[in-house]
C-alpha positions in Angstrom: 84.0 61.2 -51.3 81.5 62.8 -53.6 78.3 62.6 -53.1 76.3 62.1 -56.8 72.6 62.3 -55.7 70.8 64.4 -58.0 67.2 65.9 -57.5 65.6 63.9 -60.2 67.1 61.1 -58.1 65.5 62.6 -54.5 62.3 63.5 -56.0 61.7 59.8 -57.5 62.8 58.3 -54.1 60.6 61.1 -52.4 57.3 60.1 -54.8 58.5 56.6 -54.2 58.1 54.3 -50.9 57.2 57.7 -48.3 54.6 58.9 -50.5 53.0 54.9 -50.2 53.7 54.5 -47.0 51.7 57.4 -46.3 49.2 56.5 -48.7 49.1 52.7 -47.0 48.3 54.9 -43.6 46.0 56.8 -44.6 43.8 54.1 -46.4 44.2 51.9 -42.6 42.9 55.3 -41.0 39.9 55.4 -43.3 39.2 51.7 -43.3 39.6 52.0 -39.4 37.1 54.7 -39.0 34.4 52.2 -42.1 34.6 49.2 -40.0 34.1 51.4 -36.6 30.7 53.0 -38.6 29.8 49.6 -39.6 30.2 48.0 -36.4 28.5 50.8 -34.4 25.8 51.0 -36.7 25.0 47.1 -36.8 25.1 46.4 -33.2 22.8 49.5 -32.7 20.2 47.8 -35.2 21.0 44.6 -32.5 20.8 47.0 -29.6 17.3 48.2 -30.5 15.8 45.3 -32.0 13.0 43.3 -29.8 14.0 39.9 -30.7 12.5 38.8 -27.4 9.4 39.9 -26.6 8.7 40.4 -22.7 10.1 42.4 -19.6 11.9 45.6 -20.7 14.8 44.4 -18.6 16.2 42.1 -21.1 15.8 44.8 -24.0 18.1 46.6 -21.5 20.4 43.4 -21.1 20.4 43.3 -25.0 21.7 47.1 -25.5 24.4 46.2 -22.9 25.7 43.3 -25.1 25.8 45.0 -27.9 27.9 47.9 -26.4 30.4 45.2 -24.9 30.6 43.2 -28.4 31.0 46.8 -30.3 33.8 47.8 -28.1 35.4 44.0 -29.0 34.8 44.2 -32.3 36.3 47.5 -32.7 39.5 46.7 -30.9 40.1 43.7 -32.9 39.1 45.5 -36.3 41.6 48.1 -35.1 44.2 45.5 -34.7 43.8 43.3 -37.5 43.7 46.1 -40.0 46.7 47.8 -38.1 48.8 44.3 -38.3 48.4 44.7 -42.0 48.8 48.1 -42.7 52.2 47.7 -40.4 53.2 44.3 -43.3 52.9 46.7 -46.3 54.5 49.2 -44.8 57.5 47.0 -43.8 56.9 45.7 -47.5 57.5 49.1 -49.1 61.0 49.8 -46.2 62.3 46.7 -48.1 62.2 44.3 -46.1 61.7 41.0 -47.3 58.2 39.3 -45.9 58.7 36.0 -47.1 61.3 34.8 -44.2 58.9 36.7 -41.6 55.9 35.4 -42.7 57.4 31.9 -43.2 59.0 31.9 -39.6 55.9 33.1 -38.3 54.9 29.6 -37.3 57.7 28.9 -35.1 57.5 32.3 -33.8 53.7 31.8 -33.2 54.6 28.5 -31.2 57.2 30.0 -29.1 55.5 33.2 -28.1 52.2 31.0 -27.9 54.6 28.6 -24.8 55.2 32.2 -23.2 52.2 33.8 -23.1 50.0 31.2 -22.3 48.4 33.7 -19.8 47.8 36.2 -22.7 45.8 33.2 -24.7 44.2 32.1 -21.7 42.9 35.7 -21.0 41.2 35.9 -24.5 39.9 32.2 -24.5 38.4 33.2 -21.3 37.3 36.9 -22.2 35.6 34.8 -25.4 33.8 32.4 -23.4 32.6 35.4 -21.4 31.1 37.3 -24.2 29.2 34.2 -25.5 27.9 33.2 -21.9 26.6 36.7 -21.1 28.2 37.2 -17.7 28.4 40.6 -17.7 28.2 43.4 -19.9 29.3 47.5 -19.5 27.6 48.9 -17.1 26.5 45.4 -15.0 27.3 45.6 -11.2 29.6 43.1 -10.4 31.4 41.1 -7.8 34.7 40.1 -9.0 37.3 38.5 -6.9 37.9 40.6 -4.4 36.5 43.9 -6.6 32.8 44.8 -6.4 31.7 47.6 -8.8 30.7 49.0 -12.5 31.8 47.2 -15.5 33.2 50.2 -17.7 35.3 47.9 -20.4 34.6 44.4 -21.6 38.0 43.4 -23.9 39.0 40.0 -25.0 41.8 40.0 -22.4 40.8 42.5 -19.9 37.6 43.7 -17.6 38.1 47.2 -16.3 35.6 47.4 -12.9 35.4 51.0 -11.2 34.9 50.2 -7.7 32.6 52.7 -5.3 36.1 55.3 -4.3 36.6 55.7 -8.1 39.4 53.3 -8.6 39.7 51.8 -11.7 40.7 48.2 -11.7 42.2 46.6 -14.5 41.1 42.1 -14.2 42.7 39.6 -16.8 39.8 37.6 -18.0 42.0 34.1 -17.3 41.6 35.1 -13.7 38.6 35.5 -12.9 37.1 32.2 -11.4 33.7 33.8 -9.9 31.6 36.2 -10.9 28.6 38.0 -8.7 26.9 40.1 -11.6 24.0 42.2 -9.5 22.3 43.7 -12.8 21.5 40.4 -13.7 17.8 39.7 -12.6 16.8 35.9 -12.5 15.0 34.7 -15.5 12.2 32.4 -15.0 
């Protein structure tokens, strides 16, 4: 068995699909770090912005919101634009993305029957964010967890109770919510 590969041959393979993939990954790394810019960058203007006038406690309450949505945003940027990057990269390995992205409807339906705890986490986490329940940095009362809100995702709520634990809450369970930071508005 002889092997005929010559380097014209390797070079044109090499300057072929590795040389886009890694161009594919390297425009999703700088795309990733725009959209983080952008998003950190609007929500500060949000953050600081007096858009109701009053007690300083709700410009306080406003900055919080804005950190939760930015970290939110930023995870699902990060997703989104890795979920693409990851296509054109299968794309450019050969693989056909017709099939996949026809079968993705079925797919979506079955995986959508099994993790109906993963959509009811980010339905719930959404509903969350929108409602204003708490924010980073609230003190809360969660289930059977009392403590400082350090991460606000679509599917998860990490709390760091007084010892230093850090508990990690699916949104879709949490029923009740104590939130301590929250002053009554009147």
């Amino acid at each position: 068995m002889e092997l005929d590969f010559s380097a014209k041959e390797a070079l044109d393979w090499f300057l072929g699909a590795p040389v886009r993939i890694l161009v594919i990954l390297f425009i999703a790394l700088v795309l990733q770090r725009v959209a983080s810019r952008a998003i950190m960058k609007a929500l500060s203007k949000v953050a600081d912005a007096d858009f109701i006038p009053g007690e300083r406690t709700q410009a306080t309450r406003q900055r919080e919101r804005a950190r939760t949505a930015a970290s939110v945003l930023k995870s699902s940027s990060k997703a989104l634009i890795g979920l693409i990057a990851g296509a054109m990269i299968l794309g450019e390995l050969g693989v056909d993305l017709g099939p996949l992205v026809a079968s993705a409807g079925v797919v979506g339906f079955a995986v959508g029957l099994g993790a109906q705890t993963i959509v009811r986490d980010v339905f719930s986490g959404i509903i969350m964010l929108v409602e204003d329940q708490y924010g980073v940095g609230d003190q809360v009362e969660v289930l059977d967890v009392k403590g400082k809100v350090e991460t606000v995702g679509l599917r998860i709520t990490t709390i760091r109770d007084r010892q230093g634990t850090l508990w990690y809450l699916r949104n879709g369970e949490i029923l009740k919510v104590g939130n301590k930071s929250q002053k009554a508005r009147g």
